[in-house]
C-alpha positions as CSV (number, residue, x, y, z in Angstrom):
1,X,10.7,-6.8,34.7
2,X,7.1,-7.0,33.5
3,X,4.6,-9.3,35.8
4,X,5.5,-12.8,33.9
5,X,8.8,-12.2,35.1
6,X,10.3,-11.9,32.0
7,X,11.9,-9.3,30.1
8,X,9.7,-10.2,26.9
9,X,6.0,-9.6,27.0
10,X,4.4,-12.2,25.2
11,X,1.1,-12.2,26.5
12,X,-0.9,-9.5,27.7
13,X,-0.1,-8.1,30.8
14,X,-1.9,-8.9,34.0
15,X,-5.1,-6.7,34.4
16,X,-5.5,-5.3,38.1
17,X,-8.0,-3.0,40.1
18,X,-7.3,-0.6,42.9
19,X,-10.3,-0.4,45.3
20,X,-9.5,3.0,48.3
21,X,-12.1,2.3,51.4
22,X,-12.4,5.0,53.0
23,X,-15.6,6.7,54.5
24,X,-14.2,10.6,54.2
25,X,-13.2,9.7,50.8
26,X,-16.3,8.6,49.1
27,X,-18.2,11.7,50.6
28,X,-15.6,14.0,49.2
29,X,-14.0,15.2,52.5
30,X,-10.8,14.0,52.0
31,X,-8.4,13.3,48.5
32,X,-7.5,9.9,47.8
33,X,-3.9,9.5,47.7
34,X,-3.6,5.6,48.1
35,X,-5.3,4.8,45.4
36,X,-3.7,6.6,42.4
37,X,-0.4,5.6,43.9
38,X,-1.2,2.5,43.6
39,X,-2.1,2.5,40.2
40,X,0.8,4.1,39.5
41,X,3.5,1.7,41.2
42,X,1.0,-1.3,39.6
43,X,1.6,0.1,36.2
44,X,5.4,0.0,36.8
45,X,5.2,-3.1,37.3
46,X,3.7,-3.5,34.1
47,X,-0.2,-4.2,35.3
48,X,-2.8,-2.8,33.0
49,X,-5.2,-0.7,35.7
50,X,-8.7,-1.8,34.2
51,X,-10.9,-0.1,37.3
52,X,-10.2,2.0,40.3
53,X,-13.3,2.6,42.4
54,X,-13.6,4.3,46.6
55,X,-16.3,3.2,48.8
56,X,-17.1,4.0,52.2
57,X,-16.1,1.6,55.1
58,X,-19.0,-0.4,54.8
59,X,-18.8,-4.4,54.3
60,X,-21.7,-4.8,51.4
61,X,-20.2,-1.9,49.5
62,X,-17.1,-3.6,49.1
63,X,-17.9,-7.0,49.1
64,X,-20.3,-5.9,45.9
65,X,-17.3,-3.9,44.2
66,X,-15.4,-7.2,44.7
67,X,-17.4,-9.9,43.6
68,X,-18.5,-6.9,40.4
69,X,-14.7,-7.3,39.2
70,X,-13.6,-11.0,40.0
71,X,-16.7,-12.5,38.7
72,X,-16.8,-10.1,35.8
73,X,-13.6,-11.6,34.6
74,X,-12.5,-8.1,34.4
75,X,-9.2,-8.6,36.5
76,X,-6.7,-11.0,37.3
77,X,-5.2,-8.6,41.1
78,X,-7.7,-6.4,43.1
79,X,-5.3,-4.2,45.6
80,X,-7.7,-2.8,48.5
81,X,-6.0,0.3,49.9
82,X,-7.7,1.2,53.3
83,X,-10.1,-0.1,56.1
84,X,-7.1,-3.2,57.5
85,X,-6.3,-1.9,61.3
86,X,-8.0,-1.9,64.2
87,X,-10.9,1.1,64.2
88,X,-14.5,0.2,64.5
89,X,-15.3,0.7,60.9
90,X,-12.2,-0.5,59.4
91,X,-14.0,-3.9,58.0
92,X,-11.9,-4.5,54.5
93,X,-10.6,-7.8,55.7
94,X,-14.1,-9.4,56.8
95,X,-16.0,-8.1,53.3
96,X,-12.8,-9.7,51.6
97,X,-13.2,-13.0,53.4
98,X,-17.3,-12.9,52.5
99,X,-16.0,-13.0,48.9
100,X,-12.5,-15.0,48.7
101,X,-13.4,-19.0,47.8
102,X,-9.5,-19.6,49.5
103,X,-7.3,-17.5,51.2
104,X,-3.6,-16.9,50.3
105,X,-2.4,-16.3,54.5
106,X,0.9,-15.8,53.1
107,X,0.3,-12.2,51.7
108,X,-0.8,-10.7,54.8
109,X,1.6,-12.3,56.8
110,X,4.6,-11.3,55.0
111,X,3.3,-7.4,54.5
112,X,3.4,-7.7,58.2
113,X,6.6,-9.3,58.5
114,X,8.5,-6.9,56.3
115,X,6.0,-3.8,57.1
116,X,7.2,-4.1,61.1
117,X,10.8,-4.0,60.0
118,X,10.1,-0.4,58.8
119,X,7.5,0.7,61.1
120,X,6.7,-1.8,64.4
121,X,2.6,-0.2,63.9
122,X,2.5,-2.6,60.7
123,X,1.1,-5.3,62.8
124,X,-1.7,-3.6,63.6
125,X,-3.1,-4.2,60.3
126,X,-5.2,-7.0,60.1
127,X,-5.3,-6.9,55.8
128,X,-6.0,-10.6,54.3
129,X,-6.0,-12.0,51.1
130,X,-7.5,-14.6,48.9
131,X,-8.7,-15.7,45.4
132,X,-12.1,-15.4,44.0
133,X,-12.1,-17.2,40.3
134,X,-8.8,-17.2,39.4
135,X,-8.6,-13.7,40.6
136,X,-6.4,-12.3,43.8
137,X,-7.4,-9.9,46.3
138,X,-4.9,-8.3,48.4
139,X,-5.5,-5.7,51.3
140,X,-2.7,-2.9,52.3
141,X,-3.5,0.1,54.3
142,X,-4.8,2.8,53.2
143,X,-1.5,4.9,53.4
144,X,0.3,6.2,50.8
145,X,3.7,4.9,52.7
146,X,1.4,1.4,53.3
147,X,0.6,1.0,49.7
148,X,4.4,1.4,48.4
149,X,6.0,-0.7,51.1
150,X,3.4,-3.7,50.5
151,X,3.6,-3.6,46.7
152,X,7.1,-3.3,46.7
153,X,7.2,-6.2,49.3
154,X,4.9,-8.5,46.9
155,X,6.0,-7.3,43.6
156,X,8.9,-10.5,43.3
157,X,5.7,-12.5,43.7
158,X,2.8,-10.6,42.5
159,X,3.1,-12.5,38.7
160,X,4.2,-16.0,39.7
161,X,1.1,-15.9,42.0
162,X,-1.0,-14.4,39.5
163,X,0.4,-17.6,37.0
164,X,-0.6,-19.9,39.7
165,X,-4.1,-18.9,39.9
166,X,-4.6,-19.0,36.3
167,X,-3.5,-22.5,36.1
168,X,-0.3,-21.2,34.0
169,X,2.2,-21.7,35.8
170,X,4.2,-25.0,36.2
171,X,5.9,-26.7,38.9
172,X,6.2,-24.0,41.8
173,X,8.8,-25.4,44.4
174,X,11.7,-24.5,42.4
């Protein structure tokens, strides 16, 4: 299925950004992992991945990278991978609420929902999510494991929401 939920693309696909926060990752000690796989399950999906970036746990740092590709128009779905439990530095959600103009609760409570069914640890990440002109921002953890359970928990969503936000879609209750 591609993310209009049809089998036809008549449009261009949805463009989407994967943003890995991670401290020991943007000074080169350690390999990102969650970010390339989730480019690679977003593509599946049929997203085009426009921008993949890594910054250090560090609330300006991301809170620039976000507002740099939502207010660019560049994207219509920026996936943070990294920086959503409970450590010191871990400060993804409160640099995504500095930028989000409204916040979409539901995401983050049904990646915890379905994440605790799997693992009971999933509720110690505290990942948000909101729009930011007509663009969505999602957290997941910055697990390899975290990043394929969450997208394949949102991806029966992920377009319809993405519809929404662009004022495309029609009546939603149905």
């Amino acid at each position: 299925m591609d993310p209009h939920g049809s089998k036809e693309t008549s449009r261009p696909a949805f463009k989407a950004a994967v943003l890995t926060v991670s401290d020991s990752t943007s000074r080169g000690e350690r390999e990102d992992l969650s970010g390339p796989r989730c480019r690679e399950i977003l593509a599946g999906l049929g997203f085009e991945c426009v921008a993949r970036a890594v910054v250090p746990d560090d609330v300006p740092a991301i809170a620039a990278r976000l507002r740099e590709w939502c207010d660019g128009g560049l994207v219509h779905l920026v996936v943070t991978t990294g920086g959503t439990g409970l450590s010191p530095r871990d400060v993804t959600p409160e640099a995504t609420r500095q930028v989000i103009e409204r916040e979409a609760p539901g995401f983050g409570e049904l990646l915890r929902m379905e994440g605790f069914r799997k693992n009971p640890r999933a509720v110690l990440s505290r990942g948000t999510a909101g729009l930011r002109n007509r663009a969505l921002i999602v957290n997941l953890p910055g697990s390899v494991r975290g990043v394929e359970d969450g997208l394949q928990t949102l991806a029966p969503i992920l377009a319809h929401a993405l519809e929404i936000a662009r004022g495309d879609a029609g009546r939603c209750g149905s």
